[in-house]
C-alpha positions in Angstrom: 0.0 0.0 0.0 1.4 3.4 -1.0 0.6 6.1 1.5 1.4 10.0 0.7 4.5 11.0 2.6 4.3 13.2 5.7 5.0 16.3 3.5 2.0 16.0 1.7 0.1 15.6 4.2 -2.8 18.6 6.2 -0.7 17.4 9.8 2.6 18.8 7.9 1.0 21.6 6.9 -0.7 22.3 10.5 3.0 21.8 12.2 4.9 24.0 9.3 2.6 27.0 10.6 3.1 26.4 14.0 6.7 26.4 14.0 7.0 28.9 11.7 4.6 31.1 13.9 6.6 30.4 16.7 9.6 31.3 15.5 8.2 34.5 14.2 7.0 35.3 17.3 9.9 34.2 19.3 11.8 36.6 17.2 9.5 39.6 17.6 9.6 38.9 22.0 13.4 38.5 22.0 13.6 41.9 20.2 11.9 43.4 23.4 12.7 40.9 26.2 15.7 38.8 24.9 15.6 36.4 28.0 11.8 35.1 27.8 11.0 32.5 25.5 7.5 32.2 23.9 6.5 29.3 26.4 7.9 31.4 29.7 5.7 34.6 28.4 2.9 32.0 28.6 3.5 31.1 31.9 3.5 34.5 33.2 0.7 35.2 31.1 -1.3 32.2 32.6 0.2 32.5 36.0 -1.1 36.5 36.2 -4.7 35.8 34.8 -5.1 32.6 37.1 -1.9 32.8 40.1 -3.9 29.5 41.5 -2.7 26.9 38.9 -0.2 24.5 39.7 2.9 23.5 37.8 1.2 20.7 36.2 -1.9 22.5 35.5 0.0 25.0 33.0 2.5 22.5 31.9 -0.9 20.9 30.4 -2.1 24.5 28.7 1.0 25.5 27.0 1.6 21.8 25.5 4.8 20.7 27.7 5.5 17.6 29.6 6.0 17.7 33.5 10.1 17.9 32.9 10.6 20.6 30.8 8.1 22.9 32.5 10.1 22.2 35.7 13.2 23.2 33.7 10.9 26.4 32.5 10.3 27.4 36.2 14.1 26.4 37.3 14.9 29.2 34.3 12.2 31.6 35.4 13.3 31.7 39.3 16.9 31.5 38.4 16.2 34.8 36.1 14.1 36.2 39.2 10.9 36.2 37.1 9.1 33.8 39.6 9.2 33.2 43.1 9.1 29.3 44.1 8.0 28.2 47.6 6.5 25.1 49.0 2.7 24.9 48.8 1.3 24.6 52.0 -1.9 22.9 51.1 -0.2 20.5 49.0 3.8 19.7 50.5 4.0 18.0 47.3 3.1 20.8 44.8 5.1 24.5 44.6 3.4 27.7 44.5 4.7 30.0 42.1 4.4 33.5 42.3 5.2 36.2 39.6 8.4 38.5 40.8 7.9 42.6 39.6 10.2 41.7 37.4 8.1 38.9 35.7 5.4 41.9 36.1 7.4 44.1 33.9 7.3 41.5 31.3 3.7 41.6 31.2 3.9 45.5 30.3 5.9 44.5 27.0 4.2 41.2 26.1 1.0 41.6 25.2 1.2 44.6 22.4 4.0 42.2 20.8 1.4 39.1 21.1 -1.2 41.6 19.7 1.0 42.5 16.7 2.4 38.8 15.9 -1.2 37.6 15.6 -2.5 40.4 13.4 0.6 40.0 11.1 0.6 35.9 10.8 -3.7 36.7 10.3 -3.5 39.0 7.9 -5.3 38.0 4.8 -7.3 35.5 6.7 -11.1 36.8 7.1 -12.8 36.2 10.3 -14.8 33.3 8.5 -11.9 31.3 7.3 -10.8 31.6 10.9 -14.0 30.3 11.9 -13.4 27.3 9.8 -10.4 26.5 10.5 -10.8 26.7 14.4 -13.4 24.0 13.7 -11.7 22.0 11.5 -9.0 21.8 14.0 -11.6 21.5 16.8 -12.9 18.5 14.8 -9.5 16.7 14.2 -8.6 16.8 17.7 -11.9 15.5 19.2 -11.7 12.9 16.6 -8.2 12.3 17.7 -9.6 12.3 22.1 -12.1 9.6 21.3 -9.6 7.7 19.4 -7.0 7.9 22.7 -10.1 7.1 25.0 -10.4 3.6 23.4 
């Protein structure tokens, strides 16, 4: 049986975006902030909106396993963005809490995040966004029920 290879393929085009999004936006934050990577701007991002989430918790929201987000926040504290103490609730978990530094990150961050998604958009009405969120909505649920079995 002759399958099309992985470059022909929608997944390669969906992952071709991505990284190329990525590193376009990578390149537009270190411009402003050259020590925050794309991930560690989410984490402050997430971390500010909702300062109750554990590590785990936003390891799972910005796509990273349990070890690299624990190398994230080792970073993050080491730069004196975050402040790392032992829950109280939970001996087991850490609570992190945002330094002013990591603060002053989220003065810069979000007119850069605003700008990278209006440039990699543009072109792209708000109904072919539409579609495409539930195309991609679609893949992955089809994808969920497929892991659940």
């Amino acid at each position: 049986m002759r399958i099309p290879l992985p470059s022909e393929t929608v997944f390669h085009d969906i992952e071709r975006s991505i990284k190329e999004y990525r590193k376009f936006s990578q390149r537009n934050i270190s411009e402003a902030i050259p020590d925050i990577t794309i991930d560690q701007g989410m984490i402050l991002l997430f971390l500010d909106r909702y300062p109750e989430l554990s590590q785990k918790e936003i390891a799972e929201l910005i796509f990273r396993d349990n070890a690299s987000m624990t190398r994230m926040i080792n970073i993050m504290v080491k730069n004196k963005y975050l402040n790392r103490s032992i829950n109280e609730q939970d001996r087991r978990r850490f609570h992190l809490v945002m330094t002013p530094k990591g603060k002053e990150v989220l003065t810069k961050l979000p007119p850069i995040i605003v700008n990278n998604r209006a440039q990699s958009l543009m072109g792209i009405s708000e109904e072919e966004q539409f579609q495409l969120k539930t195309i991609l909505k679609k893949i992955t649920q089809n994808c969920t029920k497929l892991n659940a079995l």
